[in-house]
PDB file as gemmi writes it, atoms N, CA and C in Angstrom:
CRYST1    1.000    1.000    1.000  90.00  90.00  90.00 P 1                      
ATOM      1  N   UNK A   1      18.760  57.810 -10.755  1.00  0.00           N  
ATOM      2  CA  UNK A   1      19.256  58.515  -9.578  1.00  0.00           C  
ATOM      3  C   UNK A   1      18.987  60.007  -9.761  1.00  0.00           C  
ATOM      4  N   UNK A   2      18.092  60.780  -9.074  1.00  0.00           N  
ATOM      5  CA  UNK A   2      17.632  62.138  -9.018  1.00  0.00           C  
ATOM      6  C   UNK A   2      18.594  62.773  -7.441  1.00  0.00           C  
ATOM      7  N   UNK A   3      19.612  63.823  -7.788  1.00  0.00           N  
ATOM      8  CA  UNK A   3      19.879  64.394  -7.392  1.00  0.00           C  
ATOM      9  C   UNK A   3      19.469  65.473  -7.167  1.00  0.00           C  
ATOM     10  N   UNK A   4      18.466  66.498  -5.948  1.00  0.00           N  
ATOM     11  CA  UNK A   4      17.865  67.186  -5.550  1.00  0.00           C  
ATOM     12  C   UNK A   4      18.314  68.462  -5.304  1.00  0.00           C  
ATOM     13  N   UNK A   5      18.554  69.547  -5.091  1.00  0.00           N  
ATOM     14  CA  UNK A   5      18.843  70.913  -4.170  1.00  0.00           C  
ATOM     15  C   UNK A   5      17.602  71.718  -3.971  1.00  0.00           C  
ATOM     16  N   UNK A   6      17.299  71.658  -2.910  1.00  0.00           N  
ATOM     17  CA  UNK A   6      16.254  71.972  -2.300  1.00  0.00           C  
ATOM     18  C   UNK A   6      16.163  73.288  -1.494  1.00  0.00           C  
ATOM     19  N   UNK A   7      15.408  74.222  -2.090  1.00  0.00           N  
ATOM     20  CA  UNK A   7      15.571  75.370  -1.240  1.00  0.00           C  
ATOM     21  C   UNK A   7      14.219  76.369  -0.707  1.00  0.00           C  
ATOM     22  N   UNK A   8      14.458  76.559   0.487  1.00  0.00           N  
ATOM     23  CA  UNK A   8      12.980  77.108   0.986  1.00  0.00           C  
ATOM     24  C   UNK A   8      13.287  78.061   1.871  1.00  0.00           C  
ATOM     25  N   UNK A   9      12.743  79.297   1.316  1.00  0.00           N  
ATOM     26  CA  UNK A   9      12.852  81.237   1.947  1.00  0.00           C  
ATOM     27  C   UNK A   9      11.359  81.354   1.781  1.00  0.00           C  
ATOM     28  N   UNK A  10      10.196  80.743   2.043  1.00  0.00           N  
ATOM     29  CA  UNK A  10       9.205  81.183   1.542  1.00  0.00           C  
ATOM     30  C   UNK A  10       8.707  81.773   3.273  1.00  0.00           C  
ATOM     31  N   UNK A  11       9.340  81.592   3.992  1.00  0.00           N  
ATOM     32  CA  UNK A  11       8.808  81.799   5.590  1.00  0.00           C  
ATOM     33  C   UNK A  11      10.149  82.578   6.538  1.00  0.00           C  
ATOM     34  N   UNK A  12      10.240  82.357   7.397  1.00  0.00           N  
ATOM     35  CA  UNK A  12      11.451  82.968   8.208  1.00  0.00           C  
ATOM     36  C   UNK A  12      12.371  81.806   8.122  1.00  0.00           C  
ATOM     37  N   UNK A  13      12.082  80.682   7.993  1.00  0.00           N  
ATOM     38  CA  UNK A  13      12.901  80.026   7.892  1.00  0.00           C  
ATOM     39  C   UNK A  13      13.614  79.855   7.099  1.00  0.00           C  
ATOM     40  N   UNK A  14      15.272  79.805   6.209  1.00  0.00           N  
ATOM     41  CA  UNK A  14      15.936  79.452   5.346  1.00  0.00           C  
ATOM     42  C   UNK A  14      16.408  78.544   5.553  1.00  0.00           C  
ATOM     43  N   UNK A  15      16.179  77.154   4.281  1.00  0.00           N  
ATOM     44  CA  UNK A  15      17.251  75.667   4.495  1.00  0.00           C  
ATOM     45  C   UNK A  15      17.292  75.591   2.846  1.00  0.00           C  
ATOM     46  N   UNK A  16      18.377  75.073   3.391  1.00  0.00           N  
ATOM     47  CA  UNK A  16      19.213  74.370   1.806  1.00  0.00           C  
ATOM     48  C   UNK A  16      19.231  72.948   2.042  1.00  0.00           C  
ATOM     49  N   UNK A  17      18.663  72.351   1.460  1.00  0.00           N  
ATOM     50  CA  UNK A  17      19.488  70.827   1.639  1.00  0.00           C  
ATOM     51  C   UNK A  17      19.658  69.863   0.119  1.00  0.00           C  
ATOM     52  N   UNK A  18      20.139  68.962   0.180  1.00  0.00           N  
ATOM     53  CA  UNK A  18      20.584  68.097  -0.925  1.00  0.00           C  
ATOM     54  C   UNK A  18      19.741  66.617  -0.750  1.00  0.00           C  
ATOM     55  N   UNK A  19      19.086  66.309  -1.360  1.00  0.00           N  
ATOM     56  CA  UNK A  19      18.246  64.972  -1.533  1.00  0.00           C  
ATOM     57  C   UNK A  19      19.223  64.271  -2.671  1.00  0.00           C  
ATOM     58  N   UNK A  20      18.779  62.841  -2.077  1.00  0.00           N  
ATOM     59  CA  UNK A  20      18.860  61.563  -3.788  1.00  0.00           C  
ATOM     60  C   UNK A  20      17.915  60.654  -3.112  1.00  0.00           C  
ATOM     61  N   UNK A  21      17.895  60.688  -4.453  1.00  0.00           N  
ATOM     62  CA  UNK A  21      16.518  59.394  -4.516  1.00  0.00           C  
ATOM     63  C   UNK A  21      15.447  59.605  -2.845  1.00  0.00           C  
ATOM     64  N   UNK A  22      15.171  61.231  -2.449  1.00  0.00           N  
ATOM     65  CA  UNK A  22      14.101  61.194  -1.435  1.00  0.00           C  
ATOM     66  C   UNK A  22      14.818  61.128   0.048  1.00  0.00           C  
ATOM     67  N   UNK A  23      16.704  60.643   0.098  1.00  0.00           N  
ATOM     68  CA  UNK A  23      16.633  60.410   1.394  1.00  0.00           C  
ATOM     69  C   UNK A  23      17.526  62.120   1.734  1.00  0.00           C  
ATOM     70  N   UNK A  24      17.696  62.768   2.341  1.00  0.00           N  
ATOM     71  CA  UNK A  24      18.814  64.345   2.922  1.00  0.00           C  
ATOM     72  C   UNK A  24      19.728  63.512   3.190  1.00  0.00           C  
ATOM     73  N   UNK A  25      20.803  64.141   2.182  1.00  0.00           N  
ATOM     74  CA  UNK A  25      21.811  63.819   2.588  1.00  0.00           C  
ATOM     75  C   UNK A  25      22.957  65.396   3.250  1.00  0.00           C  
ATOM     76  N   UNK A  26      22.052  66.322   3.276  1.00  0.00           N  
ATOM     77  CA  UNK A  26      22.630  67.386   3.592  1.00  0.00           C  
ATOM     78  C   UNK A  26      21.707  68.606   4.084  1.00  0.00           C  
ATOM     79  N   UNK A  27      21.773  69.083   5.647  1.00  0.00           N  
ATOM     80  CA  UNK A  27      20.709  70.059   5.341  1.00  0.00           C  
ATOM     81  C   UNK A  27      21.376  70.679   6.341  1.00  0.00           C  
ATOM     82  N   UNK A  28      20.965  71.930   5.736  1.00  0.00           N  
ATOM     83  CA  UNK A  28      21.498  73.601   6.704  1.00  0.00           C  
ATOM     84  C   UNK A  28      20.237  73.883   6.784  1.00  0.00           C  
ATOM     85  N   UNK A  29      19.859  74.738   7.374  1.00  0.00           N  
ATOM     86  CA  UNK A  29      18.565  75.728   7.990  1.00  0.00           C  
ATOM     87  C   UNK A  29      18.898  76.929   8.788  1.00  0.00           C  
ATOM     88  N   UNK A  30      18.117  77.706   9.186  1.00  0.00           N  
ATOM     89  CA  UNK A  30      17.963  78.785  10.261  1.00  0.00           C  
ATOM     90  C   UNK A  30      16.571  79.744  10.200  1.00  0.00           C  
ATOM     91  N   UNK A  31      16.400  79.584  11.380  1.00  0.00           N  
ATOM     92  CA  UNK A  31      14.959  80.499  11.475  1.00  0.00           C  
ATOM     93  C   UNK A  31      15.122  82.009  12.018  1.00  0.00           C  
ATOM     94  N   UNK A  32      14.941  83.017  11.277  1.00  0.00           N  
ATOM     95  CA  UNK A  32      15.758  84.015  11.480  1.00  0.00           C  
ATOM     96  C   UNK A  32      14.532  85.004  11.652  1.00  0.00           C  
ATOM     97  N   UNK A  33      14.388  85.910  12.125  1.00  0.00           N  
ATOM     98  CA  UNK A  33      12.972  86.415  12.367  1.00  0.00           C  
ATOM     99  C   UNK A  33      13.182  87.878  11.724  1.00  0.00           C  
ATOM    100  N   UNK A  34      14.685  88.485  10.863  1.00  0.00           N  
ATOM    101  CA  UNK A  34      15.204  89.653  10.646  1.00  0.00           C  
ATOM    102  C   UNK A  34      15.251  89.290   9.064  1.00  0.00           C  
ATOM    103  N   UNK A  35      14.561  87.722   8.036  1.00  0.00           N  
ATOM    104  CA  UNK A  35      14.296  87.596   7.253  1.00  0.00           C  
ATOM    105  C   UNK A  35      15.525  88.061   5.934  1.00  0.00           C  
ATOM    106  N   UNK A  36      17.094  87.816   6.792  1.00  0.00           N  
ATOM    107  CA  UNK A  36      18.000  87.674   5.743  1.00  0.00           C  
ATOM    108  C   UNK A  36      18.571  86.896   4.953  1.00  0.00           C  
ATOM    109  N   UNK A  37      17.321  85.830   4.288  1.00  0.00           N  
ATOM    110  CA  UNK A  37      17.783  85.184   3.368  1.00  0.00           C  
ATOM    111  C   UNK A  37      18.779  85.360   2.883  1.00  0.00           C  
ATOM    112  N   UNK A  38      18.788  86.546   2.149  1.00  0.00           N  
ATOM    113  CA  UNK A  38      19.477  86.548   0.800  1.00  0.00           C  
ATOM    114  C   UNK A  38      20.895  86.546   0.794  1.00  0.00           C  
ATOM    115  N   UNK A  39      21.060  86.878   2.558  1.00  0.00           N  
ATOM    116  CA  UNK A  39      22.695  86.896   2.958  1.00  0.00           C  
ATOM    117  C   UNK A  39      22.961  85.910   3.476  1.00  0.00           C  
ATOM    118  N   UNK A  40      22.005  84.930   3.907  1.00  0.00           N  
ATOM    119  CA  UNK A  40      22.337  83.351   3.917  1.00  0.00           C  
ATOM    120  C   UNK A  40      22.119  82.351   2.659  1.00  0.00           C  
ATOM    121  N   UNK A  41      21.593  82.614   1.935  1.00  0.00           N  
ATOM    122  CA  UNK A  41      21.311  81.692   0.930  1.00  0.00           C  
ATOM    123  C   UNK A  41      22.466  80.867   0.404  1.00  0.00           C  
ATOM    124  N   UNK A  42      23.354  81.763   0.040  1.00  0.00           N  
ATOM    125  CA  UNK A  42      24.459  81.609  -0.887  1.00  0.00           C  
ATOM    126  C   UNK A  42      25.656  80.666   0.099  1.00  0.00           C  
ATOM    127  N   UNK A  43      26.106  81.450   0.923  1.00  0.00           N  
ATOM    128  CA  UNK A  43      27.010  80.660   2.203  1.00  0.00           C  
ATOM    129  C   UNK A  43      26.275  78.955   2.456  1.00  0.00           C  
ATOM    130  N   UNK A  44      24.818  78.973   2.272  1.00  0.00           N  
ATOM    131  CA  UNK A  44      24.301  77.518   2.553  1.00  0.00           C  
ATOM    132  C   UNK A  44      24.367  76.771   1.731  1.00  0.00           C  
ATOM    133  N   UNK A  45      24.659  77.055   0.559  1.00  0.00           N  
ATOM    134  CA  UNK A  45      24.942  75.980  -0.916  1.00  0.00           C  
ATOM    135  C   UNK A  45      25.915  75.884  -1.053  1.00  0.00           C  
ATOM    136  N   UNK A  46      26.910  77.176  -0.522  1.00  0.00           N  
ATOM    137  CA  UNK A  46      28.471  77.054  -0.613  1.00  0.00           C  
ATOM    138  C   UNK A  46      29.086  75.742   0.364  1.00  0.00           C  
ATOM    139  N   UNK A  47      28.248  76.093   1.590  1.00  0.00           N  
ATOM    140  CA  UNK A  47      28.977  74.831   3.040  1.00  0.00           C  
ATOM    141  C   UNK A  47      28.955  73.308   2.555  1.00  0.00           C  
TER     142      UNK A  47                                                      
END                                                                             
C-alpha cells in the first residue's frame, strides 16, 4: 500500500492531493494567475 502526497506549483496552477495505490482520494487545486503558491501551499496539506 503506497500512500502518495502529491504536489504541483510548477504552472499557475496549485493542487495538493493524496493518492493510494493510484486512486485520489483527496484533491484541492486553484489556478491563480497572481502565482501565490507559497501562501496556498501549506493551508492545502493542512485542509
Amino acid at each position: 500500500m503506497a500512500i502518495i502526497l502529491n504536489i504541483e506549483t510548477a504552472t499557475k496552477n496549485c493542487s495538493v492531493s493524496i493518492a493510494n495505490n493510484g486512486a485520489v482520494l483527496v484533491l484541492k487545486e486553484l489556478n491563480d494567475l497572481n502565482y501565490s503558491h507559497a501562501e496556498k501551499l501549506h493551508p492545502f496539506i493542512n485542509a
